[in-house]
N, C-alpha and C positions, 0 to 999 in steps of 0.2 A: 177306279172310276171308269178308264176306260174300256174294262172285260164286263166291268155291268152294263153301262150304255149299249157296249155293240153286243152282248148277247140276251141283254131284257129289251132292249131297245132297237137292233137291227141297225145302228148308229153309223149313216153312212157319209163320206165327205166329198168334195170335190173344191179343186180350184185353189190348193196347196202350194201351189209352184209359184200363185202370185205375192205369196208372202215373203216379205224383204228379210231373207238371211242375216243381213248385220245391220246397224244405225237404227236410232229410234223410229216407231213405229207406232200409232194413234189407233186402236182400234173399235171401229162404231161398230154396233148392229142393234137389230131390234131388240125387244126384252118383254119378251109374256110370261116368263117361269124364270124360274130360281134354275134351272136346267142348262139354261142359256150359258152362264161361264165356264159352267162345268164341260159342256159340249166343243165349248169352244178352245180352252185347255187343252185337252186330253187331243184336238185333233192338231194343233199350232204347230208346225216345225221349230219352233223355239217357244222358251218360256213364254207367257204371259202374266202381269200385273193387270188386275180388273182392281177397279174401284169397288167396295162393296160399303151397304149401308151399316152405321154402326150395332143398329140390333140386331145382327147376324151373329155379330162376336160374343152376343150373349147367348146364344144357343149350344149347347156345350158340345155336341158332334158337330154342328156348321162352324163351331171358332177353332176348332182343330182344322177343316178341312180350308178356311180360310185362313189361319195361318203358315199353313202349308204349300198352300198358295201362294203365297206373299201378297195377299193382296192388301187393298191401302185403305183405311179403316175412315168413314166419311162422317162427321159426326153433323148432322144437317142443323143441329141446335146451334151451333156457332158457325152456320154458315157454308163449312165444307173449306175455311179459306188454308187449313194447314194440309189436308188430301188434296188441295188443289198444287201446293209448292211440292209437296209430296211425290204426286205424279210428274211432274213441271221438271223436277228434280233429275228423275227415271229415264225419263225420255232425251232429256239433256245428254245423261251416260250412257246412250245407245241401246237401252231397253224397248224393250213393246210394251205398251201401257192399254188396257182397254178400259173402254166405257158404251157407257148407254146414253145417249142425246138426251132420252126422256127423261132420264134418270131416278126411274121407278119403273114398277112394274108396269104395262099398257097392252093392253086388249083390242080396244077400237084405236088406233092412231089418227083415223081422221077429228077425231075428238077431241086430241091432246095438242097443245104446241111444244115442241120440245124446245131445249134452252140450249143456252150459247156455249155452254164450258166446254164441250167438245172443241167449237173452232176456235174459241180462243186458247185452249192448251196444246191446237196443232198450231196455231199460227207463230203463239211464242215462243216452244220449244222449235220449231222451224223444224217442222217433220212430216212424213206424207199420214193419210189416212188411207185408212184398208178397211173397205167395207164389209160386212158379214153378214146372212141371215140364216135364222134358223128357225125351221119348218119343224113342226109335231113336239116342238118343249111343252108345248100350252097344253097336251091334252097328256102327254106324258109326267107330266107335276101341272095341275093346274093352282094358279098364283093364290096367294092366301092359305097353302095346302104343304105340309112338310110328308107326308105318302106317297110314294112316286107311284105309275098306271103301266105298270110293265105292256108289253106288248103292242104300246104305240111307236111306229116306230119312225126316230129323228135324223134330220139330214140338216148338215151345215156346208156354208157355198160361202167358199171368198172372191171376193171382185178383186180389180187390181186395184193398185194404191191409186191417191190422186192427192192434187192438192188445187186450195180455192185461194186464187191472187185477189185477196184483199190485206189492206192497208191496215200498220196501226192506229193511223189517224181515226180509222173508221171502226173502232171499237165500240166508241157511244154514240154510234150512228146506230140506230134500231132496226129500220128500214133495210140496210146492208146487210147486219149481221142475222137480220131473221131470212133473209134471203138465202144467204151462205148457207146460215144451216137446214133449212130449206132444200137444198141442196144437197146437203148430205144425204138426209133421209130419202130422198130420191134415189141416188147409187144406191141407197143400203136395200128399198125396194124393188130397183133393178131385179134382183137376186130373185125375188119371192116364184117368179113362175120356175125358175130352173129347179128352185127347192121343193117346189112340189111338187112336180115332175120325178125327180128324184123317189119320195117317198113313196107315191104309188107307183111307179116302174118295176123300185129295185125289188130284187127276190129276197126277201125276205122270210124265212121261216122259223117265228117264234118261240127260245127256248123254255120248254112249260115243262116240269115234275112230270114225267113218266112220257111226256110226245113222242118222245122218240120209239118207244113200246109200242104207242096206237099205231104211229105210221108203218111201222112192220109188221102189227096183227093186221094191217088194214090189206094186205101185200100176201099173207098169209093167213087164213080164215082158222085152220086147225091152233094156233095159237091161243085166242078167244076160247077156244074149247075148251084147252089147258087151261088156262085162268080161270076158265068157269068152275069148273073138277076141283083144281085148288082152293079157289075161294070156299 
């Protein structure tokens, strides 16, 4: 996964050094493609566990590559309340757990509210949150789509960890905990101008069937020639 992203994809990262080496670890970010874990995987100093939805497992290449993952199978028909102990679990044993706030795919975010389970699986596991975003999944897999768009190309950006002093008392407090998380997606958007920055800066030069041919006939005119003769 990681030789295809960084060479269909130019897959560039930054801000690896704020991710916490040892003890559990909550990881949010945005989610517009099925790209999104995989991006975020492949560049993690340590493992990561992502939550994924349970019809992924029925896809026979995505429940290989999520089982190899480890990731933590979410069945939203009942709720999600045994992936919730699951993860709750993980994070207790010093693992990195990631998720999605929205907990679905999302496009326009100002349109969606996202839900609480993120800060309440950081708050009871008692662990920081590490924000992430990631720039170009959406056009590189756009959602609803198992074809990936080679040539676009993606960057993922970690903030540092943080964490939001709220109380258990104020779980069924609405007001608070839509605030909190609130909050998160805020750090998680932090991220968005560096990330695409990022993407139109880096040098990127996309690997395509024969490019590396054009760019030296391009360098060399008598090449073309040949080719032409041969053809």
């Amino acid at each position: 996964m990681w030789a295809y992203l960084r060479m269909a994809h130019g897959l560039v990262v930054t801000g690896r050094e704020h991710f916490p080496r040892t003890g559990g670890v909550l990881v949010v970010g945005n989610h517009p493609s099925l790209f999104d874990p995989a991006g975020i995987i492949v560049t993690a100093p340590r493992p990561v566990r992502f939550m994924a939805a349970e019809v992924l497992f029925s896809v026979p290449v995505l429940r290989l590559y999520c089982r190899g993952a480890g990731m933590i199978r979410v069945d939203r028909k009942s709720g999600g309340h045994n992936a919730f102990r699951a993860a709750l679990k993980h994070l207790q044993e010093g693992e990195a757990v990631g998720i999605f706030p929205h907990g679905d795919l999302v496009q326009e975010y100002e349109k969606r509210i996202p839900k609480n389970g993120a800060l309440q699986l950081a708050l009871r596991a008692g662990v920081p949150m590490l924000p992430v975003y990631c720039e170009g999944t959406a056009k590189s897999l756009p959602a609803n789509k198992f074809i990936p768009r080679p040539l676009h190309q993606i960057a993922v950006v970690y903030g540092e960890p943080f964490t939001i002093p709220v109380d258990r008392k104020d779980f069924k407090n609405d007001e608070v905990m839509n605030a909190a998380t609130q909050e998160i997606m805020d750090r998680i958007f932090e991220l968005r101008g560096k990330a695409k920055d990022m993407v139109t800066a880096a040098p990127y030069e996309p690997i395509a069937p024969f490019e590396h041919l054009y760019r030296e006939a391009d360098r060399n005119p008598r090449i073309w020639e040949d080719m032409t003769r041969t053809r």
